[in-house]
Backbone as a ProteinNet text record, in pm:
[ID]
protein_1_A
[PRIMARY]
XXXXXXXXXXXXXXXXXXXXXXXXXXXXXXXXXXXXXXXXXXXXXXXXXXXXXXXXXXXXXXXXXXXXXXXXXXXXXXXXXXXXXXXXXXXXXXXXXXXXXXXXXXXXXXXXXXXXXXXXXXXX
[TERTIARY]
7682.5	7734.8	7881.1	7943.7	8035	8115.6	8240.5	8320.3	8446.6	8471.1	8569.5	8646.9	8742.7	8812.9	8983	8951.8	9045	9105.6	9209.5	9285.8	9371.3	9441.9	9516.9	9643.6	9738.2	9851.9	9918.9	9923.6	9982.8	9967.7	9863	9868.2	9884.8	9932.9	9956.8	9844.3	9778.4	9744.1	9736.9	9813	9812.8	9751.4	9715.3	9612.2	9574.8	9718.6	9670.7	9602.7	9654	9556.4	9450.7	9411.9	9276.1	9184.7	9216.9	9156.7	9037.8	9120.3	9062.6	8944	8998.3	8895.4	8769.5	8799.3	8653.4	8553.3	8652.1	8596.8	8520.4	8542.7	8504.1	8376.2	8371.5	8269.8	8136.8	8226.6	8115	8075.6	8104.5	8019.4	7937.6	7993.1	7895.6	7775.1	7802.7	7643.5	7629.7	7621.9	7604.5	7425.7	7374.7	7235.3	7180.6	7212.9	7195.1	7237.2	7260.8	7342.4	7229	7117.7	7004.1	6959	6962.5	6984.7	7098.5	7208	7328.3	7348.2	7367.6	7462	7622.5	7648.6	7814.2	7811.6	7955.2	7999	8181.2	8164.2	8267.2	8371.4	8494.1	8578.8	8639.8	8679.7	8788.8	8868.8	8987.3	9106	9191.7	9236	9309	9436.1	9515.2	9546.9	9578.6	9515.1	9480.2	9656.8	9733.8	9843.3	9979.3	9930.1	10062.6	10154.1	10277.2	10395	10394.5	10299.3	10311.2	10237.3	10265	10137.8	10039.5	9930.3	9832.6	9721	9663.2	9587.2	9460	9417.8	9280.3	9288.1	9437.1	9468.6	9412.1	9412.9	9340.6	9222.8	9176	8999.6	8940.4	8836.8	8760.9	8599.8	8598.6	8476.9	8422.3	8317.3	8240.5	8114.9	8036.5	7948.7	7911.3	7726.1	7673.5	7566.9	7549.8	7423	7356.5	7239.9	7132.4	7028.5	6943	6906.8	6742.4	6794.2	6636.1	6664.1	6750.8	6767.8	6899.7	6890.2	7024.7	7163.5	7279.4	7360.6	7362.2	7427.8	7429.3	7605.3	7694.6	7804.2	7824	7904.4	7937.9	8115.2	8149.4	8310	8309.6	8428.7	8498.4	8634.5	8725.1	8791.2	8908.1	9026.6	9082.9	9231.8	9298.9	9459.5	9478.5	9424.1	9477.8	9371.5	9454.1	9357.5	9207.5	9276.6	9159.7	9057.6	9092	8997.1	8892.4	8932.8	8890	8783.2	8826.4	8727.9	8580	8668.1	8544	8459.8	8480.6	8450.7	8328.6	8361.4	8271.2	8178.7	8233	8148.3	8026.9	8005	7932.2	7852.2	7935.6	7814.1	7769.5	7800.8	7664.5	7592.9	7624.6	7478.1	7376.7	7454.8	7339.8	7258.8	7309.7	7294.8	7160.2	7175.4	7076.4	7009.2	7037.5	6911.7	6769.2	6851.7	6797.1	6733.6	6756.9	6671.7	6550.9	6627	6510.3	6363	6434.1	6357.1	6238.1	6313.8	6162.9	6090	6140.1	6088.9	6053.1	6073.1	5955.2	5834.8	5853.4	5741.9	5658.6	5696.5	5593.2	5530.5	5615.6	5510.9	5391.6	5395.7	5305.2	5212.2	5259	5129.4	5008.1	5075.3	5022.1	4918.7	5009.7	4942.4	4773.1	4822.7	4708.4	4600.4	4630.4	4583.5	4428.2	4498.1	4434.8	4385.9	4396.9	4289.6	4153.1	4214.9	4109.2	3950.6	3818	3702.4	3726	3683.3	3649.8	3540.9	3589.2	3471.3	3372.6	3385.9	3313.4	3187.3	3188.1	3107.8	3090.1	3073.5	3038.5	2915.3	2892.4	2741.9	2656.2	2750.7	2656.5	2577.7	2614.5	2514.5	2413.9	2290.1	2170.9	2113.7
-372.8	-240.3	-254.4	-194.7	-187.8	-75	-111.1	59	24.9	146.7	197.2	269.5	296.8	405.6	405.9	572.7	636.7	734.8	784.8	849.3	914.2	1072.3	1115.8	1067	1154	1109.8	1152.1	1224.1	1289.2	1177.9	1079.2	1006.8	835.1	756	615.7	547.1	465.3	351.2	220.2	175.2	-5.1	-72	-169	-234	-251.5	-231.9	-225.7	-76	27.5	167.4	147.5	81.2	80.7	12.9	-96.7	-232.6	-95.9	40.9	77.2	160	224	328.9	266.7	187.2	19.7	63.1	19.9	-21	89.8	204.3	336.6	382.5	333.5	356.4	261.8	137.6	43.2	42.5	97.8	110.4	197.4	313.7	426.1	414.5	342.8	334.1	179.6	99	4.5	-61.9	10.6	65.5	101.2	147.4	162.9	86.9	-28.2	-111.8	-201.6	-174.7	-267.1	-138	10.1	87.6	118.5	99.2	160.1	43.4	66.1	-9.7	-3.2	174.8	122.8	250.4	316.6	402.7	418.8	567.4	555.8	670	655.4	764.9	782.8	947.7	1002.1	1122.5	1037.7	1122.6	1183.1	1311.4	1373	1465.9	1494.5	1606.2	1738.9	1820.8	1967.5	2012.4	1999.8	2083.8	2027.7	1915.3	1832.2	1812.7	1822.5	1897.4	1945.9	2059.6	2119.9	2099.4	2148.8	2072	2177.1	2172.8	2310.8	2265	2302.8	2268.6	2182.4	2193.6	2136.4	2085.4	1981.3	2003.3	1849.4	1758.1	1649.6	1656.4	1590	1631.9	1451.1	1500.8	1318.8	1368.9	1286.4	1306.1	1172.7	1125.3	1056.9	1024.1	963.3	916.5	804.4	799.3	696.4	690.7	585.2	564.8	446.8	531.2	467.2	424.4	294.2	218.5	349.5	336.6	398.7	573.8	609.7	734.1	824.4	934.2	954.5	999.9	978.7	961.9	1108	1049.9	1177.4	1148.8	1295.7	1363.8	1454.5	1421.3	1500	1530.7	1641.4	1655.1	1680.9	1655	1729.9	1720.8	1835.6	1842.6	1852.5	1825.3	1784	1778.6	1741.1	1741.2	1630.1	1531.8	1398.1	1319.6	1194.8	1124.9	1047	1013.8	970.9	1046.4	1177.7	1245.1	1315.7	1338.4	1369.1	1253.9	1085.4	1002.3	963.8	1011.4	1008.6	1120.9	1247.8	1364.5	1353.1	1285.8	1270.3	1145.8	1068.2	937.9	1030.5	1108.4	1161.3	1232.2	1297.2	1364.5	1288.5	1214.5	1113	1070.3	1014.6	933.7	1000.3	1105	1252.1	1288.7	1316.4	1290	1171.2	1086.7	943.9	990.1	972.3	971.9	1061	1200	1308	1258.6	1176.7	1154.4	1050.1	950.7	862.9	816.2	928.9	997.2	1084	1150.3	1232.3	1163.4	1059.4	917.4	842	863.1	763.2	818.7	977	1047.8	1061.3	1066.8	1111.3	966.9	863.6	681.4	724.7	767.4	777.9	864.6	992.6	1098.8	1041.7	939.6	887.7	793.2	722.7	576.8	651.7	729.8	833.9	907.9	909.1	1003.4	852.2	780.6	668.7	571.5	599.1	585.2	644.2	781.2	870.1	850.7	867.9	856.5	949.9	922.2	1034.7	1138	1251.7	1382.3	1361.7	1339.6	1377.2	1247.3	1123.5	1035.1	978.1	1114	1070.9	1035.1	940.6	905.9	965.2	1060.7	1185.1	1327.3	1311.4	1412.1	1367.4	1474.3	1444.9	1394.2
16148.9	16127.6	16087.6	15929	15902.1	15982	16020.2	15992.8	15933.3	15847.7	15792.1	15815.6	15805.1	15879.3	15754.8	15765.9	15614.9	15710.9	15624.9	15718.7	15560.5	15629.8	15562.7	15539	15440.7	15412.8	15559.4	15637.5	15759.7	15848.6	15845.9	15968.9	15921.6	16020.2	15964.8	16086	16048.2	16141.1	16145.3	16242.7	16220.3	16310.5	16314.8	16338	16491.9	16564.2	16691.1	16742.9	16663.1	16685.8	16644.8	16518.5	16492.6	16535.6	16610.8	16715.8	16831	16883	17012.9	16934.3	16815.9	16752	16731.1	16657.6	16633.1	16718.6	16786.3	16987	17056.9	17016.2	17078.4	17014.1	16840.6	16770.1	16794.9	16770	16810	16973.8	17087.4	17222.3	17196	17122.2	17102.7	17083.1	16946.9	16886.7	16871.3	16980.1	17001.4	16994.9	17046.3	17040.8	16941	16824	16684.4	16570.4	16638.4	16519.4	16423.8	16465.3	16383.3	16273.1	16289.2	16198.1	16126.1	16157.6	16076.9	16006.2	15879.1	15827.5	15797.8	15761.3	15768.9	15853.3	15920.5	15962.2	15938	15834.8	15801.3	15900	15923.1	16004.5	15896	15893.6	15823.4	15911.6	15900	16029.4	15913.2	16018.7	15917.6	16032.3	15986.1	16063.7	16025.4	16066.8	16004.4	15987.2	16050.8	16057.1	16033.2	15952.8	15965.5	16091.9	15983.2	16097.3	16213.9	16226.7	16328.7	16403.9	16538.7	16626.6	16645.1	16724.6	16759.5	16836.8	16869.8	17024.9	16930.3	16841.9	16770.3	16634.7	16645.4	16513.9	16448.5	16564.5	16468.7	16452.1	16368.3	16310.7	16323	16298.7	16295.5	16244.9	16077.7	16034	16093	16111.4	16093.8	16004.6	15946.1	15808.4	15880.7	15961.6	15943.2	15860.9	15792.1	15683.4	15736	15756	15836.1	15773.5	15783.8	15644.1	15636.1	15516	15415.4	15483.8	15549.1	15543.7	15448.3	15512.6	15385.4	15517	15484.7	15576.4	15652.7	15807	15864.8	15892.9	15855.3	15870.2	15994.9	16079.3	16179	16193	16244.9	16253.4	16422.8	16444.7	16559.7	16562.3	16613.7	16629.8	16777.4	16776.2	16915.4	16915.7	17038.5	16997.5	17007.5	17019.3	16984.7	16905.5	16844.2	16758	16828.8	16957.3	17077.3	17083.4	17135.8	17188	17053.4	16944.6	16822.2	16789.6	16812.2	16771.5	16872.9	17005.1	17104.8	17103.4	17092.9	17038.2	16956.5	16834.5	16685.6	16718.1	16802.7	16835.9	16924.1	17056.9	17100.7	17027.4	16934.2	16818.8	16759.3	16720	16565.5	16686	16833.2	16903.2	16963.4	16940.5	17012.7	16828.4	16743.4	16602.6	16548.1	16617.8	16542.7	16679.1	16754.8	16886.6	16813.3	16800.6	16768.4	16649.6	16524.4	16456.9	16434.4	16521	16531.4	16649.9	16756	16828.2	16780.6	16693.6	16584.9	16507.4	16422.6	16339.9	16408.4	16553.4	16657.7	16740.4	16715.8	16738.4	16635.6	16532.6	16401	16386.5	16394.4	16383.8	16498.2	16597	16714.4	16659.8	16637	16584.9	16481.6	16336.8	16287.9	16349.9	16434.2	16519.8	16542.3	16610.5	16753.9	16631.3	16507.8	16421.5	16376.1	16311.1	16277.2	16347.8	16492.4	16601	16618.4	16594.2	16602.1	16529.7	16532.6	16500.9	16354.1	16256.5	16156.5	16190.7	16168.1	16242.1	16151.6	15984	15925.8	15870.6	15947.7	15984.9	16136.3	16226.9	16336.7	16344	16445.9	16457.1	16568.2	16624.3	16728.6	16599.1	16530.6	16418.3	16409.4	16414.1	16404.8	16221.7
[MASK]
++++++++++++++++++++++++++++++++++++++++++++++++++++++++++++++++++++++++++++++++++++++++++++++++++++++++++++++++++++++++++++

């Protein structure tokens, strides 16, 4: 699992800030790393200059193989809490989808178990 991580002109990050974000993404979806291939962050800060209670943002972009990517935002007053924020959403996000892509393999499974009705051998 790649990550990337972009950021606006408003915010700077060097390498020791970006060492914990990594870190926060990759525990997250630590568990999903044989599906994801990259996961991208995009930080921004809504207000520049000024400060405001929800002003940093944090997109997240994971692209998950043979699906089409899933996008989540959240927003927060610090860059931390914005990336842990968006990290909880995409794993609640993939759970939610591959949870359904592991129910529908089953329905199939259970389907093609099943006897064909229309060559049963209880008809007279």
């Amino acid at each position: 699992m790649r990550i990337q991580i972009n950021t606006d002109r408003n915010i700077e990050i060097d390498e020791t800030m970006e060492a914990p974000l990594r870190d926060t993404v990759e525990d997250a979806l630590s568990r999903f790393s044989d599906h994801i291939t990259r996961v991208e962050i995009h930080l921004s800060d809504e207000s520049a200059d000024r400060s405001g209670p929800h002003d940093m943002r944090c997109m997240m972009e994971a692209r998950l193989e043979g699906r089409q990517p899933i996008a989540i935002t959240h927003q927060a007053a610090t860059m931390e809490q914005a990336v842990n924020g968006a990290a909880e959403k995409l794993t609640s996000a993939i759970e939610s989808i591959l949870g359904r892509q592991r129910a529908q393999r089953q329905r199939l499974q259970q389907a093609d178990a099943l006897p064909d009705e229309a060559t049963s051998p209880d008809e007279p």
